[in-house]
C-alpha positions in Angstrom: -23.4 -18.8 -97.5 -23.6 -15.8 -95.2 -25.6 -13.0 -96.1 -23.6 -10.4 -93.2 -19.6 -10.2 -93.4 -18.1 -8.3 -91.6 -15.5 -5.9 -92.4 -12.4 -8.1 -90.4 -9.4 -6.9 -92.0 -10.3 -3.9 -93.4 -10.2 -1.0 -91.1 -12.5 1.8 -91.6 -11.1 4.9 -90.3 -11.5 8.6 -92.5 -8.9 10.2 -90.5 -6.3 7.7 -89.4 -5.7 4.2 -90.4 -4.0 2.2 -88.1 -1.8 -0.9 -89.3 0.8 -3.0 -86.9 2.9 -4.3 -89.8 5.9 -6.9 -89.2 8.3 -6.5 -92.0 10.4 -9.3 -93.6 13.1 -9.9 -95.6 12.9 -10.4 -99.1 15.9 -9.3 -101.7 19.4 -8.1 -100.9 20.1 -4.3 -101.5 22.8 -2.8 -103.1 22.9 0.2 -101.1 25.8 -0.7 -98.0 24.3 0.4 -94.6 20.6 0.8 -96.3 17.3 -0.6 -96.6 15.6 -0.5 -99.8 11.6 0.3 -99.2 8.5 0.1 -101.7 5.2 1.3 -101.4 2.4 -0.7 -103.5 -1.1 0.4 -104.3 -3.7 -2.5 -105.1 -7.4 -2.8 -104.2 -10.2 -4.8 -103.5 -13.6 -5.1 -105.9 -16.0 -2.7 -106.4 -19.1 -1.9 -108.3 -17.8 0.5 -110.5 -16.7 0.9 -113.9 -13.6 3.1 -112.3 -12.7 4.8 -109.2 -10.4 7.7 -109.6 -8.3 8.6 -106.3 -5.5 11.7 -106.9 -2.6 10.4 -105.0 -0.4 13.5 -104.4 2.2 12.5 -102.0 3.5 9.2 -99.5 5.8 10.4 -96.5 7.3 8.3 -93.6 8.8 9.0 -90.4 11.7 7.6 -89.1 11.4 8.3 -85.0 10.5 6.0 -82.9 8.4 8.4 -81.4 5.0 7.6 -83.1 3.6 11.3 -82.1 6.9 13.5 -82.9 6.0 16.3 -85.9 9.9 15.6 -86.9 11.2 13.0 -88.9 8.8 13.3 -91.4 10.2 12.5 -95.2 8.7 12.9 -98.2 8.9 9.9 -100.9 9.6 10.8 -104.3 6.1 9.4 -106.3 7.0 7.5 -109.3 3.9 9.2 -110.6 1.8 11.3 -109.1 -1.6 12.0 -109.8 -4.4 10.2 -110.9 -4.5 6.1 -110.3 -8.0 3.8 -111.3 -8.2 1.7 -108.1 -10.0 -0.7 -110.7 -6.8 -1.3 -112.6 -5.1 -2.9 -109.7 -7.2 -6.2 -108.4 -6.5 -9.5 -108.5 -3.0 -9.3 -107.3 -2.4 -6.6 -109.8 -0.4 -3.5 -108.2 1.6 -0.2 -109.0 4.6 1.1 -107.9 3.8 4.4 -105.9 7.3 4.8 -104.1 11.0 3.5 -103.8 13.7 4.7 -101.6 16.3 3.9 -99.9 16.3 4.9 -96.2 18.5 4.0 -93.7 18.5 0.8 -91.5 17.0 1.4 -88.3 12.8 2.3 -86.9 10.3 3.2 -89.3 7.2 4.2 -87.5 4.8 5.9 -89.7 3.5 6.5 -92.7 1.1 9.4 -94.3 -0.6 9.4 -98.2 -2.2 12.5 -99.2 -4.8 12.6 -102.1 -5.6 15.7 -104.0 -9.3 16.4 -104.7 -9.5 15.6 -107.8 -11.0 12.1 -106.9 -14.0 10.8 -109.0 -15.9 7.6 -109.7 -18.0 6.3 -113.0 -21.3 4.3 -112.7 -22.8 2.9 -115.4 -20.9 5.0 -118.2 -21.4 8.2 -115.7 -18.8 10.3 -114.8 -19.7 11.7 -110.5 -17.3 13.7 -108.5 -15.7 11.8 -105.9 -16.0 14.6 -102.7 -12.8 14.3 -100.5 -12.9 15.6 -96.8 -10.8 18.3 -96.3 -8.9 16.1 -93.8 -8.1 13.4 -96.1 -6.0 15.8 -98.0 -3.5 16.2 -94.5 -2.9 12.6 -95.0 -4.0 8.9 -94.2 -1.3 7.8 -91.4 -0.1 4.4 -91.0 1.5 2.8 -87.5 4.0 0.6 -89.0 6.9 -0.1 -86.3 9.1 -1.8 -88.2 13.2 -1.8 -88.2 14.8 -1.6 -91.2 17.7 -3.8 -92.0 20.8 -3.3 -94.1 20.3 -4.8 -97.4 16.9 -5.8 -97.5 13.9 -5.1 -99.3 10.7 -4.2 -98.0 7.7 -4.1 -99.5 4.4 -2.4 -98.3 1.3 -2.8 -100.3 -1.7 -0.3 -99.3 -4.8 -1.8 -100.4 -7.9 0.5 -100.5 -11.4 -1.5 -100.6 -13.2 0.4 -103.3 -16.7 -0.7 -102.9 -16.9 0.1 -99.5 -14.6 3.3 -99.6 -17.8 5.1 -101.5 -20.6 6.4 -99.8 -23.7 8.0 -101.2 -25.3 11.1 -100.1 -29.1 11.5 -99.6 -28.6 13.9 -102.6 -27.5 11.7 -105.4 -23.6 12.2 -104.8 -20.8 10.2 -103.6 -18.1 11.0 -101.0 -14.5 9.3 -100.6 -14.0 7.5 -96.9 -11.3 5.3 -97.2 -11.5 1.9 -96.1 -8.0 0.3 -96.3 -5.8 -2.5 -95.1 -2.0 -2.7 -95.4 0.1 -5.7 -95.7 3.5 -6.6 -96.7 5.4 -9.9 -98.2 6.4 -11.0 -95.2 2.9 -11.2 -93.5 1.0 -14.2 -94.6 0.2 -15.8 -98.2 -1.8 -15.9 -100.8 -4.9 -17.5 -102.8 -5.5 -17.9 -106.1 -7.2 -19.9 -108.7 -10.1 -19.9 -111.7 -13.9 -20.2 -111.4 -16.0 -21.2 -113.9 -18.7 -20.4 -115.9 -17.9 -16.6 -115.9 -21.4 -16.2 -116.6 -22.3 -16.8 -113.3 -20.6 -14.3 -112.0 -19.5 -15.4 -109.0 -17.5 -13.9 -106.1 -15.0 -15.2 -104.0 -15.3 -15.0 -100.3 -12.3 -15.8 -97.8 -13.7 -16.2 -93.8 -11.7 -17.0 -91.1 -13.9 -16.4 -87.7 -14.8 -12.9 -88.1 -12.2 -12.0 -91.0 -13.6 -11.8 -94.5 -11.3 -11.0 -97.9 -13.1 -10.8 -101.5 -12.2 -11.0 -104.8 -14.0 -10.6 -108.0 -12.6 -13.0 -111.1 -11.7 -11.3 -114.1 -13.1 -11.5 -117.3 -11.1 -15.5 -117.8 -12.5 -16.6 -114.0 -9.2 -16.1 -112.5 -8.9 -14.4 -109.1 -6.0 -13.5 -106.5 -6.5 -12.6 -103.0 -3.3 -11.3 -101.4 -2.3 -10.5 -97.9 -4.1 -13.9 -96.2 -2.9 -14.6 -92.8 -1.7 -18.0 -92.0 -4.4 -20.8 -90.5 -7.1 -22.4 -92.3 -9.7 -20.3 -94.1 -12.9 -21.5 -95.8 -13.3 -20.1 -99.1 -17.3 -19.8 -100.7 -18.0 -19.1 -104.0 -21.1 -17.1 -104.2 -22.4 -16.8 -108.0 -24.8 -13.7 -108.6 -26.6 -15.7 -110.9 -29.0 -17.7 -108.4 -29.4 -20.6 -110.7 -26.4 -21.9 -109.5 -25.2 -23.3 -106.2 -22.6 -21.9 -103.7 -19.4 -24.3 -103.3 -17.6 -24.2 -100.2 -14.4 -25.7 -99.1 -11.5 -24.7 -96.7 -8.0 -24.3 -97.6 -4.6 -24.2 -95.9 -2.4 -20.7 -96.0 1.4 -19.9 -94.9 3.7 -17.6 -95.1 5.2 -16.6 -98.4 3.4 -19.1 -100.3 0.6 -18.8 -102.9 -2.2 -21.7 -102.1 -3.7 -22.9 -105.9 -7.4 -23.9 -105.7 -7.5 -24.7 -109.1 -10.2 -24.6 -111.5 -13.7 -24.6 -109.6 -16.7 -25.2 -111.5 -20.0 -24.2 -110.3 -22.8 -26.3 -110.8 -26.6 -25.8 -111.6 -29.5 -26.0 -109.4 
């Protein structure tokens, strides 16, 4: 088992997150000469009993010009305000946004959070400080062309655990760490591990690229967004009484890969 991942996917980046997306076609849109688009929120494990982020608006830009001012539009939010990044693992998302724009370049986009951003540890409430330049927006290179009468769908997937940072004064500040992915980029893993008491964790490494899940409460588990190729996956169960299992397992495209049940063993 490694002891050291590194971050792979997930890009670290305050001020701008950068993402080369390649869109895909799913379902057919009823809207003649449009596209249909849909921004998802999920995220990746942290330990926390909730992670509040206050998501006030999602805009893109339809230029092909990735550093024009113009072109920017603002998405109406299904809902904005407050979202529990801990609701949404496991494959589970939300709805933020759906429009329809019209075919042709899509080359940004920008989510702004409010500050009312906040975290609970242990059955305590912290404030969540946001940098004032988080609340201009977290940009997005996507580069994608829109075609008439397809969906797309864009899932932005913050990494709780490492989005959090502690101050040397007992407080915690928000510093997004985020990857985006959308249906048409790679597949997806999923399956149970067992006992739950062992509370185990699921690690997905390709070369430098690590993805994690956390099982829920029943062992099951989801990672989403896995580019093609072979990837070993290790499950590494706090509980040291039991051993690590390790095997690799084949991903494509728009297809969900089934482990099964794994069963840890004892010592």
């Amino acid at each position: 088992m490694k002891t050291t991942f590194k971050q792979g996917l997930f890009i670290s980046l305050p001020l701008l997150v950068v993402g080369a997306l390649i869109f895909g076609a799913c379902h057919k849109n009823s809207d003649s000469g449009n596209s249909q688009l849909q921004v998802r929120l999920t995220d990746g494990p942290g330990p926390y009993d909730a992670v509040y982020i206050d998501v006030q608006k999602v805009e893109v830009n339809v230029s092909s010009d990735t550093g024009a001012k113009s072109g920017w539009q603002t998405l109406p939010l299904l809902r904005p305000g407050i979202y529990n990044l801990l609701d949404f693992r496991n494959g589970i998302d939300t709805v933020l946004a759906s429009v329809s724009l019209p075919a042709g370049m899509l080359s940004q986009m920008r989510l702004t959070l409010g500050n009312n951003n906040s975290l609970v540890l242990n059955g305590q409430p912290y404030p969540l400080a946001t940098p004032s330049a988080l609340q201009s927006g977290l940009k997005f290179n996507i580069h994608a062309t829109l075609t008439s009468g397809i969906l797309y769908r864009l899932w932005i997937d913050f990494n709780a655990g490492s989005s959090i940072v502690t101050t040397g004064t007992g407080g915690f500040v928000l510093k997004p760490v985020i990857r985006t992915y959308s249906d048409a980029i790679g597949g997806s893993i999923k399956g149970y591990v067992l006992p739950t008491s062992a509370k185990p964790a699921v690690w997905a490494i390709q070369g430098t690229d690590t993805l994690m899940a956390l099982p829920d409460s029943t062992g099951y588990y989801l990672i989403a967004g896995v580019p093609p190729g072979s990837w070993d996956l290790n499950y590494h169960p706090l509980d040291s009484t039991y051993k690590d299992t390790s095997f690799a397992v084949s991903v494509a495209t728009g297809v969900v890969t089934n482990t099964g049940t794994v069963t840890l063993q004892k010592k």
